[in-house]
C-alpha positions as CSV (number, residue, x, y, z in Angstrom):
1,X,124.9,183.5,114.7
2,X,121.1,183.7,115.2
3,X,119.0,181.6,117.9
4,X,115.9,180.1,116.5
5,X,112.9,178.3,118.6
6,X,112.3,175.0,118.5
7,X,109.8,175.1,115.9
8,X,111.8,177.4,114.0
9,X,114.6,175.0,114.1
10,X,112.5,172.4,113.3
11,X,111.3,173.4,110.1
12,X,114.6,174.4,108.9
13,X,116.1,171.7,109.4
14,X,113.8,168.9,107.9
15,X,113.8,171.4,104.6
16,X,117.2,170.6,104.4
17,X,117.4,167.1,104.6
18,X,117.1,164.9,101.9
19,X,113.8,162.1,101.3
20,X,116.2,159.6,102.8
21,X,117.8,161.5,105.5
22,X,114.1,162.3,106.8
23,X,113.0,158.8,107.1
24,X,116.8,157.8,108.9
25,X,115.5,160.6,111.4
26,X,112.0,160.3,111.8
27,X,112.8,156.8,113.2
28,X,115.1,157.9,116.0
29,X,112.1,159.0,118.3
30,X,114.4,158.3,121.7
31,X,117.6,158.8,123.3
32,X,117.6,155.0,123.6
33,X,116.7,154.7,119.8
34,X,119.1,157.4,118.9
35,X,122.3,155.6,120.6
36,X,121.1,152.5,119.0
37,X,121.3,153.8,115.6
38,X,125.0,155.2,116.5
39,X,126.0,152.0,117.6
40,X,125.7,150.7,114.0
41,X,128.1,153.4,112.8
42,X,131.6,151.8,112.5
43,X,134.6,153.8,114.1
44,X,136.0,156.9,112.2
45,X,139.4,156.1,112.0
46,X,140.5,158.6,110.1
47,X,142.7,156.7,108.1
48,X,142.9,159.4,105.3
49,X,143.5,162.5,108.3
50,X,141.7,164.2,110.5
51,X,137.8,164.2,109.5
52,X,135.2,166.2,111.3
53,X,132.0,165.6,109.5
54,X,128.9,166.7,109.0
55,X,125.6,164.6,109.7
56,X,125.2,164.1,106.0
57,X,128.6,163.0,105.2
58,X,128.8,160.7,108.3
59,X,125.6,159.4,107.1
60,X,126.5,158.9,103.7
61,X,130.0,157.0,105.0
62,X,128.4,155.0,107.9
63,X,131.3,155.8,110.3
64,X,131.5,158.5,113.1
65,X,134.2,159.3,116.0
66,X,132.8,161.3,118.7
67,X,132.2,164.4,117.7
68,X,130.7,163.5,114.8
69,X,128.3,160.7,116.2
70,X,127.2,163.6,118.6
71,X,126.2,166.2,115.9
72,X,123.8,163.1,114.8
73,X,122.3,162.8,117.5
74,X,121.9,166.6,117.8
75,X,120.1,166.2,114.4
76,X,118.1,163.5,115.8
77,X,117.1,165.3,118.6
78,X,116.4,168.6,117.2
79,X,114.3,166.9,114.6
80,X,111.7,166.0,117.0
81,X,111.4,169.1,118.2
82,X,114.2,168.9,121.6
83,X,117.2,171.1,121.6
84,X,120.4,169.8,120.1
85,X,123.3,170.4,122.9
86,X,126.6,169.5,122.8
87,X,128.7,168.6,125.6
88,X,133.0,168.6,125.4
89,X,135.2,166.5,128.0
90,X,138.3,167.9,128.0
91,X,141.5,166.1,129.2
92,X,144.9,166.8,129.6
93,X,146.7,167.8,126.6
94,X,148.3,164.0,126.0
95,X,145.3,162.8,125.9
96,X,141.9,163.0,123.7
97,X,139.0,164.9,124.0
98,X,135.4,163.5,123.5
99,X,131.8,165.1,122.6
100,X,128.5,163.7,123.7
101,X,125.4,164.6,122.8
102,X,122.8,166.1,125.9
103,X,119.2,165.3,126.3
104,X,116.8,165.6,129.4
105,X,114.0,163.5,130.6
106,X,111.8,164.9,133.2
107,X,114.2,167.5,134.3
108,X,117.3,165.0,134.6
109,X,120.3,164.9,132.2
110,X,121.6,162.1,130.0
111,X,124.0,161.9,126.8
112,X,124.8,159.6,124.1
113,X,127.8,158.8,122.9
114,X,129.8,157.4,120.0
115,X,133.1,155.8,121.2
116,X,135.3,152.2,120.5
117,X,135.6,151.6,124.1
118,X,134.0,150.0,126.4
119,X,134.0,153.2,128.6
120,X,132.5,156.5,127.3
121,X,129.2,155.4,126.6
122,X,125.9,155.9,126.7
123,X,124.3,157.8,130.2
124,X,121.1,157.3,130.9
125,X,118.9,160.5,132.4
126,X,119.8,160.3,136.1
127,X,122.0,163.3,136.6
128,X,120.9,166.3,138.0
129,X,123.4,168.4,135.9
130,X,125.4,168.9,133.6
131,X,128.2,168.4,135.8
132,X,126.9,165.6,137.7
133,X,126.5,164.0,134.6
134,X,130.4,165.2,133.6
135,X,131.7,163.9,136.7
136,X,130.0,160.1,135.9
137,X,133.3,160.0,133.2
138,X,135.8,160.9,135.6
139,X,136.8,157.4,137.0
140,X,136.6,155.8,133.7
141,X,138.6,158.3,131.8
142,X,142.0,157.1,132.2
143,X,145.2,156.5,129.8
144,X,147.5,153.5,129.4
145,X,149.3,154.5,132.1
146,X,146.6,154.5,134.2
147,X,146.2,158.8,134.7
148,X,143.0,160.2,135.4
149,X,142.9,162.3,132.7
150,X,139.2,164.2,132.6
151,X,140.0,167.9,133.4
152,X,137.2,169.9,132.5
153,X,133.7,170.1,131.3
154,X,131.8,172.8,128.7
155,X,128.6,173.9,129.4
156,X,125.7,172.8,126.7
157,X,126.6,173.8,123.6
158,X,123.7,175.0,121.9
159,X,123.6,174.5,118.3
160,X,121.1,176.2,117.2
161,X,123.6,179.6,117.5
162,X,124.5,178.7,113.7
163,X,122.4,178.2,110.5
164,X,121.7,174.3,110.2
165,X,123.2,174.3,106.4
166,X,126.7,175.8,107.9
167,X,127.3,172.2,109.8
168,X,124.0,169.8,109.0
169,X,124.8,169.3,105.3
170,X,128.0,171.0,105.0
171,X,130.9,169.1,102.2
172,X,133.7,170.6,104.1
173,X,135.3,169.9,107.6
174,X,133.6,171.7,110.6
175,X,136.8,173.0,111.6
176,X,134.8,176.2,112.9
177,X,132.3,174.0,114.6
178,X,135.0,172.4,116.6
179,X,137.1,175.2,117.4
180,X,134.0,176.9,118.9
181,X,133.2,174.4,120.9
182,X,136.7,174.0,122.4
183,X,136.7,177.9,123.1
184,X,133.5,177.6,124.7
185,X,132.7,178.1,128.3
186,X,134.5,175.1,130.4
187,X,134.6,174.4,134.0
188,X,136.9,172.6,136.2
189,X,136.5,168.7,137.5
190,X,139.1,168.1,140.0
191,X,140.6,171.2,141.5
192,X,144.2,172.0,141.3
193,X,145.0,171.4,145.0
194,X,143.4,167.5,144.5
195,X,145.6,166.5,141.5
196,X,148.2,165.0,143.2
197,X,146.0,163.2,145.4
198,X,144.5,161.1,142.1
199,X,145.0,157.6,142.6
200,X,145.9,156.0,139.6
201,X,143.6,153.0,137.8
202,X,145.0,149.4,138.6
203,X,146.1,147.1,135.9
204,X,143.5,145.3,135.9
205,X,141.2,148.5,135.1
206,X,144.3,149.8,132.1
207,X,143.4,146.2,130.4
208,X,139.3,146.6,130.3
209,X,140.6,149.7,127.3
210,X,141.8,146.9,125.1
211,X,138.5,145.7,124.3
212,X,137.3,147.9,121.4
213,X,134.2,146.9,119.2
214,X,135.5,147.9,116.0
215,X,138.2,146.7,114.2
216,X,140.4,149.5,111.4
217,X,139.9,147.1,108.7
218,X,136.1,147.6,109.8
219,X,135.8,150.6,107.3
220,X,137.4,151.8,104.7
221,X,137.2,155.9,104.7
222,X,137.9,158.2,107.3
């Protein structure tokens, strides 16, 4: 693993992307932009098994989950010159994980996000850390039986640790990519002694998870 600059980065990266890819990217000049374009990106449902795709796979399928709606955005961000972070939510083990992707606006952290909830979503840049930030999905992550399930937060995954062809164009699953990220550095969210003090979401809050926005039969790969 090597660390480039910015510029560095940069470069690399836009020599590896393809006419088309270039012009998908040079449009997503914001955060706001950025999330917009994810939200046209049907649901990864993985129909065929478990997927973790690169940005040019993803692009060339039009569907993401999570992790791999973040590494577009990183791509998107890096290719305007901002560093591509990553930032994994941890839950308890019944439950899923999800990925967002970090940027900063005058010194204050935000993330997009690719999810099917109505939960999840997009943060705008109002939090003064990364754990502030973390700690705005606590109260919405919860399962069907109404858990808090959020556990733990990783610090910002920087990406730029790793040559951009071993995960920006790659044909094979980012297995590696993933399990790095899950052994990363995490932190706790609610400490041990507070567990049992969690009071669990109402009904009424377990039925806002029923409203997804896309449907299975919505895509056909994954």
């Amino acid at each position: 693993m090597a660390v480039y600059t910015h510029d560095m980065y940069t470069d690399e990266l836009k020599r590896l992307l393809s006419p088309l890819e270039r012009r998908i990217f040079a449009r997503l000049t914001s955060p706001q932009k950025i999330q917009d374009f994810l939200d046209t990106l049907s649901i990864n449902f993985e129909k065929s098994g478990e997927t973790y795709m690169s940005p040019r796979r993803t692009l060339k399928t039009k569907t993401a989950h999570c992790f791999e709606g973040a590494l577009v955005a990183a791509v998107a961000l890096a290719y305007h010159g901002e560093k591509p972070l990553l930032m994994d939510l941890r839950t308890e083990p019944d439950d899923e994980d999800h990925v967002v992707a970090l940027f900063r606006r005058n010194g204050l952290w935000g993330a997009m996000s690719k999810t099917n909830h109505a939960t999840l979503r997009y943060r705008d840049p109002v939090y003064r850390s990364p754990r502030e930030l973390a700690m705005s999905y606590f109260h919405e992550y919860i399962d069907k039986r109404g858990r808090k399930t959020l556990r733990e937060y990783s610090a910002p995954f920087d990406l730029r640790k790793y040559e951009t062809d071993s995960w920006l164009t790659a044909e094979f699953e980012l297995v590696s990519l993933v399990n790095d990220l899950d052994d990363s550095r995490h932190f706790p969210i609610v400490p041990k002694k507070n567990l049992r003090s969690l009071r669990r979401a109402t009904q009424f809050e377990i039925r806002t998870m029923d409203a997804t926005e896309w449907r299975a039969r919505d895509n056909s790969t994954g």
